[in-house]
N, C-alpha and C positions, 0 to 999 in steps of 0.2 A: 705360486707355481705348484701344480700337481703331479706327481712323479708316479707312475703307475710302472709293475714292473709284471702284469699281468695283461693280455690281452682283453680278456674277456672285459678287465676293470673299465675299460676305456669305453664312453656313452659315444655310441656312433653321431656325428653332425656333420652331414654332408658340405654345410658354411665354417670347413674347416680349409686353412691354409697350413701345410707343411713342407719339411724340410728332412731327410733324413740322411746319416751317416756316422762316422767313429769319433767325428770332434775331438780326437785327441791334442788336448791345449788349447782349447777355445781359442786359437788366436785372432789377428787381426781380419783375416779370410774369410774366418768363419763369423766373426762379426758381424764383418758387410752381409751375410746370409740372411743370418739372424735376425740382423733390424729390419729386412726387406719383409721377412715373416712377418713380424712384429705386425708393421707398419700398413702390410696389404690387409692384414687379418682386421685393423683398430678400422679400416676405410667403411669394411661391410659389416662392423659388427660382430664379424665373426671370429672363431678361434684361432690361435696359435698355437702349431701343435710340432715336437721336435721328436725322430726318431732315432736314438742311438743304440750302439751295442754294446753290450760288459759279455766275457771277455775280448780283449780284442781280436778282430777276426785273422789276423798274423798270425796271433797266438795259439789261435785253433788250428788254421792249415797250415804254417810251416813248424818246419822243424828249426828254424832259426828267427826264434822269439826276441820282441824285440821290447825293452823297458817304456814306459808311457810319461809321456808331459804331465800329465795330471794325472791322479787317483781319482774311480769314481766318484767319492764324496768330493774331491775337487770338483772336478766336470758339473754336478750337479749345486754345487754353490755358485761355480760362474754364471750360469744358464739362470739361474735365480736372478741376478744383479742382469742381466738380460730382457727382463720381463714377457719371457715366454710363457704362454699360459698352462699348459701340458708337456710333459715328457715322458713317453716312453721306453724305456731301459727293455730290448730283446736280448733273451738269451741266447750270444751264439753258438752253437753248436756244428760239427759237421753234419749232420744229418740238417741242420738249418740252409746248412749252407748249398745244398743240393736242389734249393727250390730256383726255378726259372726265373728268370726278371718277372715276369707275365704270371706265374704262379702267387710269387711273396704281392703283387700291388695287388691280386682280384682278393686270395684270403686277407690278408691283411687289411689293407687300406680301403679298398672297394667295398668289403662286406662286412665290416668290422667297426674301421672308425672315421670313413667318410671324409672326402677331399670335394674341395674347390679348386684349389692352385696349389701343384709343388714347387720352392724354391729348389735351384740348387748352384751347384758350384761350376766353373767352367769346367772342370776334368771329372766331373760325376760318374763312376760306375757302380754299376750294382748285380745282385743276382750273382747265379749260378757263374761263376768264370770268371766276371766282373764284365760279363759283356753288355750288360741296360748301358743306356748310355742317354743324351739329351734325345737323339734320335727314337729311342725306344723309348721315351719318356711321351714324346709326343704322339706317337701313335696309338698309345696307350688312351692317350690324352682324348684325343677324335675317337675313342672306342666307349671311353666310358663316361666321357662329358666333363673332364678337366683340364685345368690351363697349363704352361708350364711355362715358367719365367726362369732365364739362365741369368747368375750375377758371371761379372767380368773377373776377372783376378786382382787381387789388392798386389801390386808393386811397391815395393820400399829401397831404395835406393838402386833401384833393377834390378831387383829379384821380386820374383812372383814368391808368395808368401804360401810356403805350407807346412806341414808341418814334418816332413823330413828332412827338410832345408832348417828349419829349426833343432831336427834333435842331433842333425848334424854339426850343428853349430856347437851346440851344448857339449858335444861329445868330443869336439875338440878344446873348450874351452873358450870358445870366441863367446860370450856372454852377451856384449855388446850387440852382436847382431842378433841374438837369441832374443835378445828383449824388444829389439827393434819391433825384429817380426810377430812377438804375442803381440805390444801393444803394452805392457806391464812387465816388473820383473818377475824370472823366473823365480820359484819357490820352490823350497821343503818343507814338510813337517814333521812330527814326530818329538818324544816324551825325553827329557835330560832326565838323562842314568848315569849313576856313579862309573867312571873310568878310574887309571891306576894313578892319576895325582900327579903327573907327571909335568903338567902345564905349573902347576902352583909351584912347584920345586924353581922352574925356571923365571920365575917372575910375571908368569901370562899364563893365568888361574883359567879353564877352558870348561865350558858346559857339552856334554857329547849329547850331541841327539842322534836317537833311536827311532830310525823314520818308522813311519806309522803304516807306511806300504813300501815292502820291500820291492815290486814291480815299478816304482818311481824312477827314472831315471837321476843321474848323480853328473855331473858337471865333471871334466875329465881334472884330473889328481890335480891341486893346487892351493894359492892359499887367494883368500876373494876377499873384497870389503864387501861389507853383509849390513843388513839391518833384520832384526830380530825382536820379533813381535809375542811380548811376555804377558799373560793378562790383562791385555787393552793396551801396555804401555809400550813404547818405542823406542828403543834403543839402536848402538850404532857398533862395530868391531868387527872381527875377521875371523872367517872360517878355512879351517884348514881341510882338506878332502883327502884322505891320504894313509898310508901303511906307516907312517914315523919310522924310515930305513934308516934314521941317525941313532936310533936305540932298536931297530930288530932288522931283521935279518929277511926273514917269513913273515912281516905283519898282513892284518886286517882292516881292510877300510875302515877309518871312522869317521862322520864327521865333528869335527873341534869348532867349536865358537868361543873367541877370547871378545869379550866385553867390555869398551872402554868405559869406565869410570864407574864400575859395579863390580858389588862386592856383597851378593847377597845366596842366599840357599835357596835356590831352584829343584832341584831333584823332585821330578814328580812330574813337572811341570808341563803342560804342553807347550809349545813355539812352531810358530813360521818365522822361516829363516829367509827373507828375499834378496837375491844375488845383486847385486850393483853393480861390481867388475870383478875380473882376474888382476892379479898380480904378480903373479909369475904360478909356473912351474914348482911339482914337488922335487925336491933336492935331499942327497944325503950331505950332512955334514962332518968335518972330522973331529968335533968333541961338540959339548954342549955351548962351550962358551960363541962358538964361531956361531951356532944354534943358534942364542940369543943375542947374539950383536944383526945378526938378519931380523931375526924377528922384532927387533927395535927400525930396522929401516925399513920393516912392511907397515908397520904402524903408523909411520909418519905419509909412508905415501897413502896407506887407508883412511886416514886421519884427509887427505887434502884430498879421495876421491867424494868422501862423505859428507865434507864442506862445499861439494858442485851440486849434491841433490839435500841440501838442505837450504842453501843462502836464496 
């Protein structure tokens, strides 16, 4: 896959099939787009080509920014594992964002890097307002000599699958449906940095990781069975998401990963962290011991969630 994050880089081929939008979390949805790409492009020969945007375009026009599914380099490792041939990364800007539906397809795509067929999604908008739509896809279509194939909506237990319906999910803690709808577990990642020791004191010694993009979104406050991916190798334990109000007052998010049956020096290290489930709610306690008699009986239930995706 070729990642291009300049226009000009892009070899114009008219026998190209694409798809464009924010993909944020590649999920299930975006999927079904994708393979349609894929799959028309491998019929004629021709290219697969995927169009997204870094920043998000929320995050340039409002004023209430919103945290993302995946980090770029995320995005651009799934779309890999997708077998799309090209991807181009636009910069958005507001001054971008001011171009017409009819404006961004003629310089862009029309004169630039050349279509056959665009996929897209059932609620596709584009341009200036977000007013392009399938409609103004096709007219475009009859003007310049391209096709336009609409995909249906992916349903998962009757929910149409997007990706606010996911960061909503996340953002309450419903995990479960979170993952539904990517299709995979959600993830973190980011480098284990020295914390205050405060896990070892209690008997449940915890690696903090220091996400790698602070724009990631975080799974609402709680403690989760986790699997946790160290130098190739796979491991299994519970991550805490959380301020520890049972010793401060004022604290700071962090996340905690306690490691069943390791006992080695990580610090440095990088990890993806992949979510399995919640297990309850962050809680203050009234001393440490009451602390650690819980965190013996999250253990045991994280212990029998991690034994459903392992057996």
């Amino acid at each position: 896959m070729k990642v291009f994050n300049n226009l000009l880089e892009v070899k114009k081929d008219k026998n190209t099939v694409l798809t464009l939008g924010t993909f944020d979390g590649i999920h299930l949805g975006h999927k079904k787009i994708i393979d349609a790409v894929v799959e028309k492009a491998s019929v004629n020969g021709g290219r697969s080509l995927l169009i997204t945007f870094d920043p998000h375009p929320r995050n340039v026009l409002s004023d209430n920014s919103i945290k993302l599914l995946n980090s770029p380099a995320e995005k651009l490792e799934l779309l890999k594992s997708l077998n799309i041939d090209d991807v181009l990364v636009i910069n958005f800007t507001k001054e971008f964002s001011q171009l017409s539906s009819e404006e961004f397809f003629k310089s862009y795509i029309i004169d630039k890097i050349g279509i056959r067929e665009i996929v897209v999604g059932y609620d596709h908008h584009f341009g200036k307002g977000r007013v392009g739509d399938e409609h103004t896809l096709k007219e475009l279509g009859s003007k310049y000599g391209f096709s336009v194939t609409k995909v249906d909506a992916v349903s998962i237990d009757g929910i149409n699958v997007s990706s606010s319906k996911i960061r909503n999910a996340i953002t309450e803690g419903d995990i479960k449906t979170a993952n539904k709808l990517l299709g995979r577990h959600y993830s973190i990642r980011g480098m284990v940095i020295k914390g205050d020791g405060r896990g070892r004191t209690l008997g449940f010694p915890t690696a903090n990781v220091k996400l790698d993009d602070e724009t990631k979104l975080l799974p609402a406050l709680g403690i989760y069975a986790v699997e946790i991916i160290i130098g190739g190798g796979r491991h299994f334990g519970l991550m805490s998401i959380g301020k520890r109000p049972t010793f401060y007052n004022d604290g700071y998010i962090t996340n905690e990963v306690y490691i069943f049956d390791f006992d080695k020096d990580i610090y440095g290290n990088n990890v993806t962290v992949n979510i399995l489930e919640r297990i309850r709610g962050e809680e203050k306690f009234s001393s440490p011991d009451e602390l650690i008699n819980q965190m013996n009986k999250d253990k045991i239930i994280g212990l029998e969630i991690v034994n459903k995706f392992t057996r």
